[in-house]
C-alpha positions in Angstrom: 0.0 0.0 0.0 1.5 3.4 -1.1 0.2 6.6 0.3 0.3 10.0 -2.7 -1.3 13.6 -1.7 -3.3 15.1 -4.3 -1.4 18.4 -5.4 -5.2 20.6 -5.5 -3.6 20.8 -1.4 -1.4 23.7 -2.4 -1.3 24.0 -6.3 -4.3 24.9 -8.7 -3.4 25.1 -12.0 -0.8 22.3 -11.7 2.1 24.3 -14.0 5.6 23.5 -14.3 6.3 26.0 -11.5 4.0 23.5 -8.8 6.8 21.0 -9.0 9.0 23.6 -6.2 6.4 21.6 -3.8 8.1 18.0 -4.1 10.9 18.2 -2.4 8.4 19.3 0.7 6.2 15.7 -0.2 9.0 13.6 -0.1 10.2 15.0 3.1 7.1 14.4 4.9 7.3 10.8 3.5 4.7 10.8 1.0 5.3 7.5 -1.6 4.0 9.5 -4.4 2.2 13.1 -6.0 -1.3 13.1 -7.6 -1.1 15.5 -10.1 -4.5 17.3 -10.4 -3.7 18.5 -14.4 -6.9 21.3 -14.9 -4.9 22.0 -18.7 -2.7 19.5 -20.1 -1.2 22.6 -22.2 0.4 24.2 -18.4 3.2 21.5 -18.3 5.6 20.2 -19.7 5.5 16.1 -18.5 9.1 15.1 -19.0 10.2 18.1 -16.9 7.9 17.0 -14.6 8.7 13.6 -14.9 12.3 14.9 -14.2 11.5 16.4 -10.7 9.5 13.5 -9.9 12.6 11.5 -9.8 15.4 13.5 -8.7 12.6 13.9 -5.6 12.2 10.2 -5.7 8.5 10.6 -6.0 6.2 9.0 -8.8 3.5 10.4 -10.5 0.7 7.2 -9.7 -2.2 8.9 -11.0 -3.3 11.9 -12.9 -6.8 13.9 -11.3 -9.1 14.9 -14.3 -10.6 18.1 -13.6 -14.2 18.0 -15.7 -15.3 21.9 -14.6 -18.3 23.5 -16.9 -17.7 22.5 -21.3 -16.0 19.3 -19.9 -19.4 16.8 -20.0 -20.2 13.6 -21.5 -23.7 13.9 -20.9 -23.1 17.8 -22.1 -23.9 19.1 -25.6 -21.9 17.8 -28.5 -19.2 20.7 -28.1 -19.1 19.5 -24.4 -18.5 15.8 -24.9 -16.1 16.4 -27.5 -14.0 18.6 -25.1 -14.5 16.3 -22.4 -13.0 13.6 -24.5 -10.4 15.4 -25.7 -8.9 16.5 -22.4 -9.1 13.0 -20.9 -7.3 12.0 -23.6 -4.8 14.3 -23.7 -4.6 12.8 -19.9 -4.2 9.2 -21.1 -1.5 10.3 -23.1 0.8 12.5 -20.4 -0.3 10.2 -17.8 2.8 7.3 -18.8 5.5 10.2 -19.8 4.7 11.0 -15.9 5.1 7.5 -14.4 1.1 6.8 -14.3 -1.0 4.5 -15.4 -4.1 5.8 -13.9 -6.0 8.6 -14.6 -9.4 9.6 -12.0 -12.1 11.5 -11.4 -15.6 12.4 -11.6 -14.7 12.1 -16.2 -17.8 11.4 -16.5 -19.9 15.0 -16.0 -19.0 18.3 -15.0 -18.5 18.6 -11.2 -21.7 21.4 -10.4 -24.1 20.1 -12.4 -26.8 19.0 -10.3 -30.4 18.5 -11.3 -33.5 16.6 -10.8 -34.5 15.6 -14.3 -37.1 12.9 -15.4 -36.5 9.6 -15.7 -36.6 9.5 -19.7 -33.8 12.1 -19.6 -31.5 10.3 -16.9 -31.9 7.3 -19.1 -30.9 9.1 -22.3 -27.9 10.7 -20.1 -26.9 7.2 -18.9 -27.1 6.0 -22.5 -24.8 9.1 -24.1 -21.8 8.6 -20.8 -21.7 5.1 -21.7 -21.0 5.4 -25.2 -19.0 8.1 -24.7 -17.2 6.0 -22.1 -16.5 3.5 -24.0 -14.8 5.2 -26.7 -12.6 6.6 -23.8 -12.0 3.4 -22.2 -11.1 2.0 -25.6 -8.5 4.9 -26.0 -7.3 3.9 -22.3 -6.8 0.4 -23.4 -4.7 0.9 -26.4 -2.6 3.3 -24.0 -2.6 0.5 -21.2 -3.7 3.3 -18.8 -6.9 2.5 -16.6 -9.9 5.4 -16.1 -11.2 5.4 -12.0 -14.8 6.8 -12.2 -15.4 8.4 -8.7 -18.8 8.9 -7.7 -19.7 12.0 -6.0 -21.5 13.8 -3.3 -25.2 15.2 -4.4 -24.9 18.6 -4.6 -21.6 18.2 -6.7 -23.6 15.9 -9.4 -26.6 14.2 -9.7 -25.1 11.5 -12.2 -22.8 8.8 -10.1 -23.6 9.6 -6.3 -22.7 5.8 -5.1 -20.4 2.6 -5.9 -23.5 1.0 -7.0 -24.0 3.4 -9.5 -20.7 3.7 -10.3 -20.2 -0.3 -11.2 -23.7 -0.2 -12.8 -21.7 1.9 -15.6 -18.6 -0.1 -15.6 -20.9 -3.1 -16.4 -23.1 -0.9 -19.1 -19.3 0.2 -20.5 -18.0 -3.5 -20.6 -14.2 -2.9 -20.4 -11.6 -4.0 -17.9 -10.6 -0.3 -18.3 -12.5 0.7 -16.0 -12.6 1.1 -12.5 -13.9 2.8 -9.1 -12.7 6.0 -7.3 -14.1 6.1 -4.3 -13.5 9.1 -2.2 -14.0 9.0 2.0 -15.9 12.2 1.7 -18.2 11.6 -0.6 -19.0 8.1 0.5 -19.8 9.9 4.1 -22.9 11.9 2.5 -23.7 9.0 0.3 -23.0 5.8 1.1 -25.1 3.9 4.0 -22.1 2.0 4.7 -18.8 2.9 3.6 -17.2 0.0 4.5 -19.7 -2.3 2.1 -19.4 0.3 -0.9 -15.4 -0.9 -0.8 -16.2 -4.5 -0.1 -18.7 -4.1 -3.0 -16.0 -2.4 -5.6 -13.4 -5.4 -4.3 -11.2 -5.7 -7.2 -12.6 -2.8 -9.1 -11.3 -0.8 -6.6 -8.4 1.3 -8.5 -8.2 4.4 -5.8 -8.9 5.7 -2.8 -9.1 9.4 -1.9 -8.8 10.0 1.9 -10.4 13.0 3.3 -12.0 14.0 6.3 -15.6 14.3 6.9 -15.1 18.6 6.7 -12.9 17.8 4.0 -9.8 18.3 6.2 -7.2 15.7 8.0 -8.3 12.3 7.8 -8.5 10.8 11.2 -9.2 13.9 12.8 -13.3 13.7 12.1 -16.2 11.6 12.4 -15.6 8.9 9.9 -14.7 5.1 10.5 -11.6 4.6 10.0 -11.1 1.1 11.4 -14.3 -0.2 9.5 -12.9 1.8 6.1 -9.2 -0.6 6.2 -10.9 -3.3 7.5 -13.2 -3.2 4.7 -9.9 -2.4 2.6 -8.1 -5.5 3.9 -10.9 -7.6 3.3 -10.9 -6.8 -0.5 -6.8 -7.5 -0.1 -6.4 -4.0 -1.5 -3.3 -3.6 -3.1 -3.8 -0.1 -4.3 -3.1 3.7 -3.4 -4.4 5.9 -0.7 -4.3 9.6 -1.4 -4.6 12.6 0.6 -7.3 14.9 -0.8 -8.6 17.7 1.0 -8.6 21.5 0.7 -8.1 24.6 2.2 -8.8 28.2 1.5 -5.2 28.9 0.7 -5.6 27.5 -3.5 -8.7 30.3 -4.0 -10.1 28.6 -7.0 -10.3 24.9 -5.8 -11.5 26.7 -2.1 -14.7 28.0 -4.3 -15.3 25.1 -6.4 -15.2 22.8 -3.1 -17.0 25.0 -0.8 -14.3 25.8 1.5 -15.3 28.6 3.3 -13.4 28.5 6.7 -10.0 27.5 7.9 -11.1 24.1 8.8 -7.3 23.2 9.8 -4.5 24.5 11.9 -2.8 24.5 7.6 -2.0 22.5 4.7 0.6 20.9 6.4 -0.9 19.7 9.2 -3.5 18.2 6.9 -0.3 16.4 5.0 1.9 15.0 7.6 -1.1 14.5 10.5 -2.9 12.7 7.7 -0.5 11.0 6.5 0.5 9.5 9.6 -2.9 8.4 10.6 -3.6 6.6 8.0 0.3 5.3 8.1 -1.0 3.8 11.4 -3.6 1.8 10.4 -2.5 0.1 7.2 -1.3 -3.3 6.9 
């Protein structure tokens, strides 16, 4: 089990420039950086590649951002952007070290709305295809897509890990797999613990986060029932470190981070990243 922080901590965009802040994550023992890449066009991946190693970090997955024009359940203009950026990201992702890449690809985070059921259907229909096509792409780059369900009022597409492996099925490819995310699963899920059990080997990441998206293990969520449920599934995949503070303004207003909900950033690293140190196994 390796442990990665997810660079939207003190970096948004990720440029060329954010890579001063590796030489900081490998002294706090991190394993690995996941690089949040909002524009593939802001870096330049054997440079960053570069700093990766001389820090003796890897790059073990690559965050999609999928803001407003990034939707494959979007207008035509919007799924055809969406598609192109994630795979612009299936190609940077190996030049970086990854074979991953993550994230809510599937709609743009904020769009939440009741619609009728005719409408979700033809939704569901127009991500799946659109999935595949990405998931074929993926394939042919031997890079895996993690589809991460998310909270309610961030989407009303993929709130749950039964939703979320309902599309992998629909999709059909072993290029797929789950993101699941500790936040999001403590709105959504009526038992954390059985969402992981439920992904088992589907399970390609895991975001940790506190309940008020701040240092895991110092909130209200189970830890001990989350890795028992990890060790169960014999999880042999990464943990990351994915929670926010006011400090990156854009991410802070996307997230809804409107307080100081931690002593700072790097308490939320190395705190965090000890806890959950603690309890792996």
């Amino acid at each position: 089990m390796k442990f990665g922080i997810n660079t939207y901590l003190f970096s948004s965009p990720f440029t060329n420039e954010s890579t001063s802040f590796f030489p900081q994550f490998r002294e706090w023992g991190f394993d690995f950086v996941e690089i949040a890449l909002e524009d593939p066009a802001n870096i330049d991946p054997e440079l960053v590649r570069k700093a990766l190693d001389d820090n003796g970090l890897a790059c073990r997955s690559v965050c999609a951002a999928t803001g407003p024009g990034r939707d494959l359940r979007g207008t035509r203009k919007d799924q055809m952007t969406a598609i192109e950026y994630v795979e612009a990201l299936i190609r940077i992702a190996p030049v970086l070290g990854s074979k991953l890449v993550a994230g809510p690809i599937y709609s743009a985070v904020g769009r939440a709305e009741l619609v009728p059921d005719d409408q979700k259907r033809k939704q569901w229909a127009q991500v799946a295809a659109n999935l595949r096509i990405l998931a074929d792409f993926a394939a042919r780059h031997e890079v895996k897509l993690a589809i991460e369900p998310l909270n309610r009022y961030e989407t009303d597409f993929i709130n749950t890990c039964d939703q979320a492996l309902r599309m992998i099925e629909e999709v059909g490819s072993d290029a797929l797999q789950v993101h699941l995310d500790t936040f999001h699963m403590n709105l959504e899920e009526k038992d954390p613990g059985l969402a992981i059990r439920k992904a088992g080997n589907r399970l390609g990441l895991l975001h940790a986060s506190g309940s008020d998206r701040g240092t895991p293990g110092n909130d209200q969520i189970n830890w001990d029932r989350i890795f028992a449920a990890l060790d169960h599934i014999h999880y042999p995949g990464d943990i990351v470190i994915e929670s926010f503070t006011p400090d990156v303004k854009v991410i802070a207003k996307a997230a809804s981070i409107w307080r100081q909900v931690e002593p700072s950033r790097e308490a939320i690293a190395v705190d965090g990243l000890r806890f959950l140190r603690s309890l792996a196994f």
